[in-house]
N, C-alpha and C positions, 0 to 999 in steps of 0.2 A: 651430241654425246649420249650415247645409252644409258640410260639411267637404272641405278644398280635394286636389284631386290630388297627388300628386308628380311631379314631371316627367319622372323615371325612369319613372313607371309606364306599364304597355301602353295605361290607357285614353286619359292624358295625350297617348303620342305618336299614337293613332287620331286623337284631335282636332284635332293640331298638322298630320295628315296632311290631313283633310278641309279645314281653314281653309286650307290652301297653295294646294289642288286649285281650292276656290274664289273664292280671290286671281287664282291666275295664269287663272282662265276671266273674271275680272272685269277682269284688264288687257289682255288679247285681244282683249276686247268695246270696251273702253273706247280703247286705240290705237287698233284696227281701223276702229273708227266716226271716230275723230276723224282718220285720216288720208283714208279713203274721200270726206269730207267736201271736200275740197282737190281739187279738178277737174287740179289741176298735177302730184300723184300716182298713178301709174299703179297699176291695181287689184292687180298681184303685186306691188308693193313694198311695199305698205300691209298686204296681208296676210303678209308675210314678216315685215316688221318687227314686228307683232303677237306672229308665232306668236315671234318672237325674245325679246319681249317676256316673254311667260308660260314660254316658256322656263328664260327665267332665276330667274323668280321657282322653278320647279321645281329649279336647279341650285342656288340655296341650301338649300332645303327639305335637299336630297341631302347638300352640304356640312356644315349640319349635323348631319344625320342622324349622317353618318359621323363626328364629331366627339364623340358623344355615346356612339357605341358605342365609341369609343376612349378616354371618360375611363369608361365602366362596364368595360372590360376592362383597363385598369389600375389599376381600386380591388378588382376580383377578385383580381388578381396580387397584388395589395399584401395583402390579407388572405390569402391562400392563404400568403404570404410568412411571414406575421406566426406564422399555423397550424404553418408548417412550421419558424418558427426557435422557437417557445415549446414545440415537438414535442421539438428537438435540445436545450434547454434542459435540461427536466425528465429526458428520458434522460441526458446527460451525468452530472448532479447525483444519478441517480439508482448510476451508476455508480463513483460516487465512492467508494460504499460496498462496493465488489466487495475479496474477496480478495487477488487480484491485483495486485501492484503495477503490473505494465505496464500492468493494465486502467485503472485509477484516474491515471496519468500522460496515457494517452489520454484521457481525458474531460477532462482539466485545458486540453490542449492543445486538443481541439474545443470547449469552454466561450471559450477564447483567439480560438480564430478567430470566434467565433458574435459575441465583442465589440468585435472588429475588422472584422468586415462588416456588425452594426448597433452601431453608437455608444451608442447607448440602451438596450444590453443593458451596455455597460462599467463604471458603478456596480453595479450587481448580482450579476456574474463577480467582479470585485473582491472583494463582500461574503461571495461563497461561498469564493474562496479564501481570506480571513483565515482563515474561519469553520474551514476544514481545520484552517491552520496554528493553533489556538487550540485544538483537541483536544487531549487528556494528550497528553504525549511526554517521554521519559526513555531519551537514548542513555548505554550502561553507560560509557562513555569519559567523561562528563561528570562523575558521582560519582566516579570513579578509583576506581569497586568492580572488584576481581576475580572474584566470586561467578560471574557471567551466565558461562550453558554459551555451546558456538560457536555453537547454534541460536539463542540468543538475540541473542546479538551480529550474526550475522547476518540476521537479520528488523530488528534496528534499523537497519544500514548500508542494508535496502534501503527503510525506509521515511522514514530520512533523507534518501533521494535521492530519492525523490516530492517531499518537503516544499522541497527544494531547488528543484524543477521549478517549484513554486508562486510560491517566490519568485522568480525569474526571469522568471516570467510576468507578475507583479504589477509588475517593474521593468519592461518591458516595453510594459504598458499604459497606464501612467504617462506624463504630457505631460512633455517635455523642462522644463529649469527654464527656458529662454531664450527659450523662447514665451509672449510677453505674455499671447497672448488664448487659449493652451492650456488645457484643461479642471483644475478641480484638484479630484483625484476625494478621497474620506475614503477611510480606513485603520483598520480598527479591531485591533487586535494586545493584547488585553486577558488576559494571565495566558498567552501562548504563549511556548515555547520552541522559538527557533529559533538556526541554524547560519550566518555569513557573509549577514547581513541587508545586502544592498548595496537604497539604493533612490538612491543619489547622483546626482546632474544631474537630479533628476525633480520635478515642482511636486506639490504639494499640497493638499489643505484640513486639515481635522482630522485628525492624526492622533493614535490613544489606543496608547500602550504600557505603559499602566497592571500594574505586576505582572509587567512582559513580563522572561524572562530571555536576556538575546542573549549567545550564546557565540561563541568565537574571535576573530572579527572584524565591526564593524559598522561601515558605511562610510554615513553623510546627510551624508556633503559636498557643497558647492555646488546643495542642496536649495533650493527655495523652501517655502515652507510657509504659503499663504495664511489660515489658518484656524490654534487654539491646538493646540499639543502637548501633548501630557500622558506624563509618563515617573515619575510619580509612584511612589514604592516597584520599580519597575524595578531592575535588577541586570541585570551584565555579567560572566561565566566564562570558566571555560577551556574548549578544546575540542581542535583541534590546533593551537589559538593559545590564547596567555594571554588574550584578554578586551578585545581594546581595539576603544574609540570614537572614530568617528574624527566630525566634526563640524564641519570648514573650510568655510568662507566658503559659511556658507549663513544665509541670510535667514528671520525670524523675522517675520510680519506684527502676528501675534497673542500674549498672552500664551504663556509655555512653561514650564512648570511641571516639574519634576524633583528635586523636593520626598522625600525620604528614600529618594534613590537610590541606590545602590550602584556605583561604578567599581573593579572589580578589577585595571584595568592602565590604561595609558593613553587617557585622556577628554581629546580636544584637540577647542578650539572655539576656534581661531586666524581673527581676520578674519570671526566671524563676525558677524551683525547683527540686535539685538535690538529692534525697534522698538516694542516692548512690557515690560510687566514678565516677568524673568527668577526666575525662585524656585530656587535651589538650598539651600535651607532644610532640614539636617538630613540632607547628605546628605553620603559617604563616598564621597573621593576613596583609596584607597587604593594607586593608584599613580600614574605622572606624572598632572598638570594641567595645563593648558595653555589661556589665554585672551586670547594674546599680542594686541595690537591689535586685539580684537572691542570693540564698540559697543554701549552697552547702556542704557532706558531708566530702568530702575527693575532694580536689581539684590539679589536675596536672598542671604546669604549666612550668614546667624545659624542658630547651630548645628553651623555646616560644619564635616569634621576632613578636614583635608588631611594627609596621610601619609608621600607621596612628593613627590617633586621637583613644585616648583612656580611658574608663569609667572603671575602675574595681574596682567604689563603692559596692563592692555584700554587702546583705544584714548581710548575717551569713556563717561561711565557717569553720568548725570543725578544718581541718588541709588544711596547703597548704605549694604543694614544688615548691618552684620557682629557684633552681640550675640552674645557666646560661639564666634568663629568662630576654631579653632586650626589650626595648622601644627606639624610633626614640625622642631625645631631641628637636626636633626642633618642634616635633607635641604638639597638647593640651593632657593634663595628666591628671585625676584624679585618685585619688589612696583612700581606705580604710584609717581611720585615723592611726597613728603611721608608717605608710608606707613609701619610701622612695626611690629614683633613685639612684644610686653611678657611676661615671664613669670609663669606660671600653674602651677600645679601640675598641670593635664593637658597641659600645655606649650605652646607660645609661644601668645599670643592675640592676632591681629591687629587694629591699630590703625587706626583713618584719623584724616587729617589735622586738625584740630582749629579750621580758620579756614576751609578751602577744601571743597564738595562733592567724592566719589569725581573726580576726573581723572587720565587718566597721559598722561605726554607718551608720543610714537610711538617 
């Protein structure tokens, strides 16, 4: 079988050239005679309009000639593009690993720009910065050990503040939560320890904080989160804040699982929106709760020992299992209406209503 040209090719456009050549002498000949023909055409008009004729056949040839070299000179630019940003890539990432703290904040920041000026590098920036923040890290302020000399303590403060950089970036790159049709990138945060995890007003897919220990302060309010969460054996510390989650009116598309989690100060999910099943199965509120008018499909709660002060007015709650789920008697309690404490020897264990699925009035 003969195998066919590309059209890009030189011998391609030699051909495209000769066939023009012999077009426009064939419509030259062809006007030419047919107007010569016509006794009422005088012989320079017939040959004018001829030569006009192939002419033109030649000024398309030209047209798109030049057409042709302007889409092969912007598929060079575009690969040359591609060369030069997969070039800034691997350098950045490769810098990541310098000594240097400022060095290693600059790569974070050029990996930022590289996925801001192509979109399609912005999952992958993402996946190398978790990837950072998912390295061992142990600032000596979090044990409340005194041991660590000042060397040490200060090589953690500066590389606290890289780690910081990361997450800022990561907020950042993140699509607003109030853009419908905004991207929603994953998150993978699997056994990292981080500081003032803010990723609040930002949409999401999957995000895994499987393991993850957030200290001081974390702030997913008014998150979307297209995709399942997973906070599964997760825990919240001190830092220069006591540990608290903060978790308002943010929307749940996907199951969310947070299943023998750990809250060491306040975990407030006020107003937020579970449109899937909720698992808080086996996990430890240890200081405030707060679930005050959130909405929830299928809600877990067997196992749970709530400790401190406790809200779990939720708004609407399809089903809920509360098997072995206790509260500290001594704390402040609100509970859904028809709801109820019973006592237990590891102390009160919360009741639901006996005739009516989990509801609480507003």
């Amino acid at each position: 079988m003969k195998r066919l040209r590309s059209p890009d090719s030189p011998q391609w456009s030699s051909v495209a050239l000769a066939t023009t050549l012999v077009l426009a002498v064939a419509v030259v000949l062809t006007v030419g005679t047919w107007l010569l023909a016509d006794p009422a055409t005088p012989r320079s008009d017939a040959l004018r309009t001829a030569g006009i004729a192939g002419g033109a056949i030649i000024a398309l040839y030209a047209l798109w000639l030049n057409d042709r070299r302007r889409r092969v000179e912007e598929a060079r630019h575009a690969l040359e593009g591609d060369r030069v940003s997969d070039e800034r890539f691997a350098r950045s990432v490769e810098l990541l690993g310098h000594d240097a703290d400022q060095v290693r904040v600059g790569a974070m920041h050029a990996l930022a720009g590289l996925a801001k000026a192509r979109p399609d590098y912005t999952q992958t920036v993402l996946d190398v910065l978790c990837a950072y923040l998912r390295r061992p890290y142990l600032h000596p302020r979090w044990s409340g050990s005194d041991s660590a000399t000042v060397e040490e303590r200060e090589e953690a403060e500066r590389e606290l503040q890289v780690r910081l950089t990361a997450q800022r970036l990561v907020h950042d790159l993140l699509s607003e939560s109030d853009e419908a049709k905004g991207a929603a990138y994953d998150l993978d945060f699997t056994g990292a320890a981080v500081e003032y995890l803010d990723l609040s007003g930002r949409r999401m897919g999957t995000v895994v904080l499987r393991y993850a220990y957030l200290h001081s302060d974390s702030n997913l309010s008014r998150c979307v989160f297209t995709g399942p969460v997973w906070f599964s054996h997760g825990r919240t510390g001190t830092g220069r804040l006591e540990g608290r989650f903060r978790c308002d009116d943010a929307v749940f598309e996907q199951p969310a699982m947070f299943r023998d989690a750990t809250f060491n100060s306040l975990a407030s999910f006020r107003r937020s929106r579970f449109a899937d099943d909720a698992a808080f199965s086996g996990s430890a509120f240890n200081g405030t709760a707060r679930f005050t008018d959130a909405t929830f499909g299928e809600l877990d709660l067997r196992n749970t020992r709530f400790a401190g002060d406790v809200d779990l007015r939720w708004r609407e709650a399809a089903a809920v299992a509360v098997d072995h789920a206790t509260v500290d008697s001594g704390r402040t309690l609100e509970l859904p209406d028809g709801w109820r404490t019973t006592s237990d020897p590891d102390g009160a264990r919360l009741t639901a209503p006996s005739t009516t699925p989990a509801s609480a009035s507003t």
